[in-house]
C-alpha positions in Angstrom: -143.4 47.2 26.2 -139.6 47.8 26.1 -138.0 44.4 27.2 -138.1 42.5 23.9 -137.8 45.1 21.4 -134.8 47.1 23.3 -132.8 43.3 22.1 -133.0 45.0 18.7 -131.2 48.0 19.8 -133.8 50.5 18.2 -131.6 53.7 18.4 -128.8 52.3 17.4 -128.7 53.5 13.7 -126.9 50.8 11.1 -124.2 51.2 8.6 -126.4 49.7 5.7 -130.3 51.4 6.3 -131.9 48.1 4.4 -131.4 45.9 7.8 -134.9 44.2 7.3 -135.5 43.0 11.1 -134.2 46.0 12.6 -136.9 48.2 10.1 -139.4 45.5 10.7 -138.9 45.8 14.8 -139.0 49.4 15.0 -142.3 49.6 12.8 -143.9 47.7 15.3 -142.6 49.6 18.4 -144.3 52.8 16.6 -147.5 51.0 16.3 -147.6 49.9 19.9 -145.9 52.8 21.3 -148.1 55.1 20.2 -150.2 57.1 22.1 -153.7 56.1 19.9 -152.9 52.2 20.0 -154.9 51.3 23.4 -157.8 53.0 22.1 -157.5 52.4 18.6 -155.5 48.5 18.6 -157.4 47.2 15.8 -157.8 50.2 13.3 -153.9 51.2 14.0 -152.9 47.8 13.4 -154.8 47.7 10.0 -153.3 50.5 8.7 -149.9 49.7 9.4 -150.2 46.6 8.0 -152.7 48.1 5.0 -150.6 51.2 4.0 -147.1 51.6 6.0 -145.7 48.1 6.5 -143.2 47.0 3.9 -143.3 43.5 2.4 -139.6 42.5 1.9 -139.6 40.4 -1.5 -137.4 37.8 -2.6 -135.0 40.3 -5.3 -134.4 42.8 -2.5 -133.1 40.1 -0.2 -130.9 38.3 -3.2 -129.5 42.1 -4.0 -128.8 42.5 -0.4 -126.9 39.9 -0.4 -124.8 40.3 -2.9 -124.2 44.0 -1.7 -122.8 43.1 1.5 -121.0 39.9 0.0 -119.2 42.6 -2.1 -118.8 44.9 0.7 -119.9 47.7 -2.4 -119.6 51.4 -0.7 -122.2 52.5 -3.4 -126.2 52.6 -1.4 -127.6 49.7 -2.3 -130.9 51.0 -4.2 -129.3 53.2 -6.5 -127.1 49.8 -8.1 -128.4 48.9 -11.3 -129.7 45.8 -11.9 -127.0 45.0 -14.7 -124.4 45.3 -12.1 -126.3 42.6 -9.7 -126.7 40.6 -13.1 -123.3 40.8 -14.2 -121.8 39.5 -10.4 -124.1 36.5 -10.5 -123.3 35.2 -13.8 -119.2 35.9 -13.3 -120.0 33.5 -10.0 -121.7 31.1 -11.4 -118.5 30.9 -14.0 -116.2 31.1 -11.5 -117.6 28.7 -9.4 -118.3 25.9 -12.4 -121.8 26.3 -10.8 -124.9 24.8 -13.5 -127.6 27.0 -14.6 -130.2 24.7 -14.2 -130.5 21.5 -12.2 -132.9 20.5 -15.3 -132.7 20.7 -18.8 -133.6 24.4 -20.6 -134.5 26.2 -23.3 -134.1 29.5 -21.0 -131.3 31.5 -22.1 -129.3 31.9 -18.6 -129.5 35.8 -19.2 -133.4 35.5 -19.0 -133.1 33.3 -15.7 -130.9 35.8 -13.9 -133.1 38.9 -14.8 -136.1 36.8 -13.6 -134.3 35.9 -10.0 -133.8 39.9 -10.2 -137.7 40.6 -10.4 -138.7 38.3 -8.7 -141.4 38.3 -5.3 -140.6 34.6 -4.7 -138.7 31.7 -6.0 -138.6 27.7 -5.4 -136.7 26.1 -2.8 -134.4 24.9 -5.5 -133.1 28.4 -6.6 -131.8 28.9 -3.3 -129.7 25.5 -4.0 -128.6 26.7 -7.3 -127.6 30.2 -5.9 -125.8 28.5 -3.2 -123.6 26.9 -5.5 -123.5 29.7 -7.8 -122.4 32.2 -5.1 -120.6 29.7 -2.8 -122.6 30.4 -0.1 -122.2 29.4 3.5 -124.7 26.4 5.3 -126.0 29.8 7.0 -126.9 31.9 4.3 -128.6 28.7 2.4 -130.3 28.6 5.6 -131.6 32.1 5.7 -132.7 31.9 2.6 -135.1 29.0 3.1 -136.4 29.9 6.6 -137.0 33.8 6.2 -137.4 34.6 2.9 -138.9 31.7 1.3 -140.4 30.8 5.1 -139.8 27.2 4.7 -138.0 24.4 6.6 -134.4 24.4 6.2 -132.2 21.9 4.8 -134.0 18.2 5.8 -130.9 16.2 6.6 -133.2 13.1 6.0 -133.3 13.7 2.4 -130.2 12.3 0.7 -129.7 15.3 -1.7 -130.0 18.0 0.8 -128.2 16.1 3.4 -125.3 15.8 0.7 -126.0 19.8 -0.2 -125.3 20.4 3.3 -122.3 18.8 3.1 -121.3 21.0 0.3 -122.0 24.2 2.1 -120.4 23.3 4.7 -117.2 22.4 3.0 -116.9 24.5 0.2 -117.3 22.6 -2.1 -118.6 23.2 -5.9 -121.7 21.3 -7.5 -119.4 18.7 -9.3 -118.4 17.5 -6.1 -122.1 17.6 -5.0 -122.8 15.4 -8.2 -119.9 13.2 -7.4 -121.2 12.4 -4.0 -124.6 11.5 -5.3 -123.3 8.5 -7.5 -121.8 7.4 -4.3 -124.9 7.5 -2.1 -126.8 5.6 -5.3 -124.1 2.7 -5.4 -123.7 2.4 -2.0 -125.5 -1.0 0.0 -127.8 0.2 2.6 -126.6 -0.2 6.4 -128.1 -0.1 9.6 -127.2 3.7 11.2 -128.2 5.9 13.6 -131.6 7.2 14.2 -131.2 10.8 13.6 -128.2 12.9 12.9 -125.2 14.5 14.4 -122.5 17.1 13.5 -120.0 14.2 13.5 -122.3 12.9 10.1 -121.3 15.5 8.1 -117.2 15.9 9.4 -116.2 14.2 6.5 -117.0 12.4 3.5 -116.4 8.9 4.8 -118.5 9.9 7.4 -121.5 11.8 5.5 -121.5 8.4 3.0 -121.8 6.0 6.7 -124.6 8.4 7.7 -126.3 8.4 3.9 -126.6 4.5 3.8 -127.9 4.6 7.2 -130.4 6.7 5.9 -131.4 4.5 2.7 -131.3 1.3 4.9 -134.0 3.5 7.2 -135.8 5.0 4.3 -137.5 7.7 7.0 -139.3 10.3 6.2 -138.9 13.8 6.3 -137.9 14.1 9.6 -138.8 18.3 9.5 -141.9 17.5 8.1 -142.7 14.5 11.0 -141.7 17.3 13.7 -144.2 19.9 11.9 -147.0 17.1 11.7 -146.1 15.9 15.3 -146.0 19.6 16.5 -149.2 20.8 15.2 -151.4 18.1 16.2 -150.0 18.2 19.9 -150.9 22.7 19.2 -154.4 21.3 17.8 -155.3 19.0 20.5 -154.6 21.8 22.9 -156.7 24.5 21.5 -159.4 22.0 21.1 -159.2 21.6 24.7 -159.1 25.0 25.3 -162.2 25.8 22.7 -164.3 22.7 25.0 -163.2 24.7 28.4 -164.6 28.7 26.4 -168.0 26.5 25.7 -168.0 24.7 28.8 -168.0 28.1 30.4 -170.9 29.2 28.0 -172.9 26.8 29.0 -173.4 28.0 32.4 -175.4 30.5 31.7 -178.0 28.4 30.3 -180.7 26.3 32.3 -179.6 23.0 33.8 -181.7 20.8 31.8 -180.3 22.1 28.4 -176.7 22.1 29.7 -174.4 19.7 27.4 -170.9 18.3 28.6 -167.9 19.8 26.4 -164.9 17.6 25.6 -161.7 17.8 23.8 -163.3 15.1 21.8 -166.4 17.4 20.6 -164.9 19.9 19.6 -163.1 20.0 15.6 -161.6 21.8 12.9 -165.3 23.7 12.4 -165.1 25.0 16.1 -161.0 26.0 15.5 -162.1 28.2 11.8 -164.9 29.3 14.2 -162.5 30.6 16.9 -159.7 32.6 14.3 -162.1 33.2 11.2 -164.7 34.5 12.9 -164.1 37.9 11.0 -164.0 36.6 7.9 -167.3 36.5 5.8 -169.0 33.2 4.6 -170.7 32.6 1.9 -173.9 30.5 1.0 -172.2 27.3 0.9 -170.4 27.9 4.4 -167.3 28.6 3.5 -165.0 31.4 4.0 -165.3 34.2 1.5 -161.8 33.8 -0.7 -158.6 34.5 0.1 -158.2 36.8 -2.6 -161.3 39.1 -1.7 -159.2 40.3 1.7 -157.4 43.7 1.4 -154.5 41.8 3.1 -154.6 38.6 1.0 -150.8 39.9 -0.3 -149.7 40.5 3.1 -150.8 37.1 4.3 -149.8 35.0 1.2 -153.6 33.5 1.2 -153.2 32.1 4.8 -156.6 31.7 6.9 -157.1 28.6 9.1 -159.9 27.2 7.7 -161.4 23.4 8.7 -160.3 22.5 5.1 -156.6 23.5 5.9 -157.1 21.2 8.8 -158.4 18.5 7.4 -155.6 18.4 4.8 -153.1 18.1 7.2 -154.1 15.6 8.7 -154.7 13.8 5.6 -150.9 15.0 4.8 -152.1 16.4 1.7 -150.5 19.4 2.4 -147.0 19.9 4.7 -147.7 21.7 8.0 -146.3 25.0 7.1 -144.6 27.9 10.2 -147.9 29.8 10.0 -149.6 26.8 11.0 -147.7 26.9 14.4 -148.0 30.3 15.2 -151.3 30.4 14.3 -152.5 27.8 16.9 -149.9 29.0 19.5 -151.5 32.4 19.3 -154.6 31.5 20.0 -153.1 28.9 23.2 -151.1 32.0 24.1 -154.4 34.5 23.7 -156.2 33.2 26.4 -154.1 34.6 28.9 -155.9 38.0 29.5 -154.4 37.7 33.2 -151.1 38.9 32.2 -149.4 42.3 30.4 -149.3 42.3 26.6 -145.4 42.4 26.9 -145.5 39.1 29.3 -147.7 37.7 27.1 -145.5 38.0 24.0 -142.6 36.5 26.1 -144.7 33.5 26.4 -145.5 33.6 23.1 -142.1 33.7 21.5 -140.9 31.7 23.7 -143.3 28.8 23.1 -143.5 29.2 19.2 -139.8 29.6 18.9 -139.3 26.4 20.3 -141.7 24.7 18.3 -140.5 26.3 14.8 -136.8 25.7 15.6 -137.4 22.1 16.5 -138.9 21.9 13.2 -136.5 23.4 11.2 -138.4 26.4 10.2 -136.3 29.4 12.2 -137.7 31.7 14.7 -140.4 34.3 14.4 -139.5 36.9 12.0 -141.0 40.5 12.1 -140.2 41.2 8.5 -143.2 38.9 7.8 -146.2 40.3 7.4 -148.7 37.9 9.0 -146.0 36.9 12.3 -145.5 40.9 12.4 -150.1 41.2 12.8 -149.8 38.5 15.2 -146.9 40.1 17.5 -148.8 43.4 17.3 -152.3 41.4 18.2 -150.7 39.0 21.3 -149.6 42.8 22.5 -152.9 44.1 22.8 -155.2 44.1 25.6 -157.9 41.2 23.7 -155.8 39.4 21.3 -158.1 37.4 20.3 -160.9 40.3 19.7 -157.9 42.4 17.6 -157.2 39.5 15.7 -160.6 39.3 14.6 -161.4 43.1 13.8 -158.3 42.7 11.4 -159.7 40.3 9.4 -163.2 41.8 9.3 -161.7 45.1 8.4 -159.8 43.4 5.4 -163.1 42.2 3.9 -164.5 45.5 3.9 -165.4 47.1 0.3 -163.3 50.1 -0.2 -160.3 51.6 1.1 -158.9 51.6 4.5 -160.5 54.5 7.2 
């Protein structure tokens, strides 16, 4: 199990030691290194996701960033939070950036210290930090894909599109504000159907591409990828769920044989398949989110029918975990191949699917995408996923 995590260069020691991937990347290589993980997989992966694995919250990323902005000699945990504090509001200052997109009552001391302490912040605190701290198109982009694990910038919204732009150009939030009137004056025009690189080049062109885009009025386009991306994952893993009970039925009698389809099989059989560890209750429903030992690891996340359902009602946005929920299981039934060439696959196929959708690759500083690396190693990923979850419901502590 060497080929994908010797890309992260495990011995290679770093200049800063609060590289998140790198940390995240070698915890996992102990887990499956180690000499108890074949016998053990599912009690060794609890407990390093239980007790040793460390959830990296949004403050720690924003403070890491602005330590390596500064290029500060001083170790990053032993700065003072004043010191963070005070570099962020002289940026905001310098760089005429507001501190709020809204109307306030909060004094902008208060809203600093609380971007200081916090575990997780809306996508439009990113937007306001990006103009705060100048930041580059790529750090906005980190932001909104690893920490707060979202799409990034949807160039098919007018005010991100023209964010973007800003990044990109170095440009302040008056200018931002500036190019916003334009976009709301301008006529719509027939344009292209999707972007390019040439769109954003310059502002004549961004304001050709912008009244393309109201003359269009599309949709998300992120969001139409995600939708598009999980219903193509969901109509395979139904197929694959008819083919398992297909097989089951084999074993019975002739006469009491049914015929399995893609077409029989639901969000019911899919909850069935990846929940099965997970209690129910009276009613039929999976026990609460909140009742797991792992519910802060996983940020609530189970894939229930009702999660299903309200996708494809589009009352809720497709979100990454979706994806590599649903390519794990795909990838799972693959039990004729190593763990390591099995994970290859795996990444492979979800990293396509996340990137074409705006929402970055997989990320092993993530909890949840770090349980499912570990499981798709293991000899039945499928059974280890399982035995997690069931050992998360468990009263007491861990074993």
């Amino acid at each position: 199990m060497t080929a994908f995590f010797s890309s992260y260069d495990l011995d290679e020691r770093t200049v800063r030691d609060y590289d998140f991937t790198r940390r995240a990347v070698r915890q996992i290589h102990d887990v499956v290194t180690s000499a108890s993980f074949e016998d053990m997989e599912a009690e060794g992966i609890f407990r390093f996701l239980f007790q040793e694995m460390e959830i990296v919250p949004f403050k720690d990323y924003l403070k890491r960033y602005l330590h390596e902005r500064s290029e500060m000699e001083e170790p990053l945990k032993s700065v003072p939070d004043a010191v963070w504090q005070e570099m962020i509001e002289a940026s905001f200052e310098e760089n005429r950036a507001p501190h709020s997109f809204t109307p306030t009552t909060t004094r902008w001391s208060a809203t600093v210290k609380s971007w200081l302490n916090s575990n997780q912040v809306r996508r439009g605190t990113v937007f306001l930090l990006g103009f705060g701290l100048r930041m580059s198109v790529q750090d906005v982009t980190e932001f909104l894909t690893k920490v707060l694990k979202e799409a990034d910038l949807d160039l098919n919204d007018p005010t991100e599109a023209i964010y973007r732009f800003c990044f990109l150009h170095d440009l302040n939030y008056a200018a931002a504000c500036g190019l916003m009137k334009q976009y709301e004056a301008a006529a719509p025009v027939p344009g292209p159907a999707r972007p390019s690189p040439e769109d954003f080049a310059s502002e004549s062109a961004l304001m050709r591409y912008l009244a393309g885009l109201k003359y269009s009025q599309r949709r998300s386009n992120y969001q139409e990828k995600a939708l598009e991306a999980f219903q193509d994952c969901y109509a395979a893993c139904c197929r694959a769920i008819a083919a398992i009970y297909q097989k089951d039925e084999e074993e019975k009698p002739e006469k009491e044989r049914r015929i399995w389809t893609e077409e029989n099989v639901g969000p019911a059989d899919i909850e069935k398949m990846l929940c099965s560890g997970i209690p129910v209750t009276e009613s039929g429903n999976l026990a609460k989110a909140n009742q797991s030992l792992l519910n802060r690891q996983f940020q609530s996340y189970r894939m229930s029918r009702q999660r299903i359902d309200s996708i494809f009602k589009r009352q809720v946005n497709v979100e990454r975990y979706d994806l590599i929920t649903l390519t794990f299981f795909l990838e799972a039934q693959r039990v004729e191949i190593t763990g390591e060439e099995r994970l290859k696959a795996f990444l492979d196929q979800v990293n396509g699917l996340l990137t074409a959708c705006g929402m970055g690759e997989m990320y092993p500083v993530n909890p949840y995408e770090a349980f499912v690396m570990v499981c798709i190693l293991s000899d039945c990923p499928l059974a280890v996923y399982g035995d997690i979850w069931e050992r998360s419901y468990r009263d007491g502590q861990v074993e």
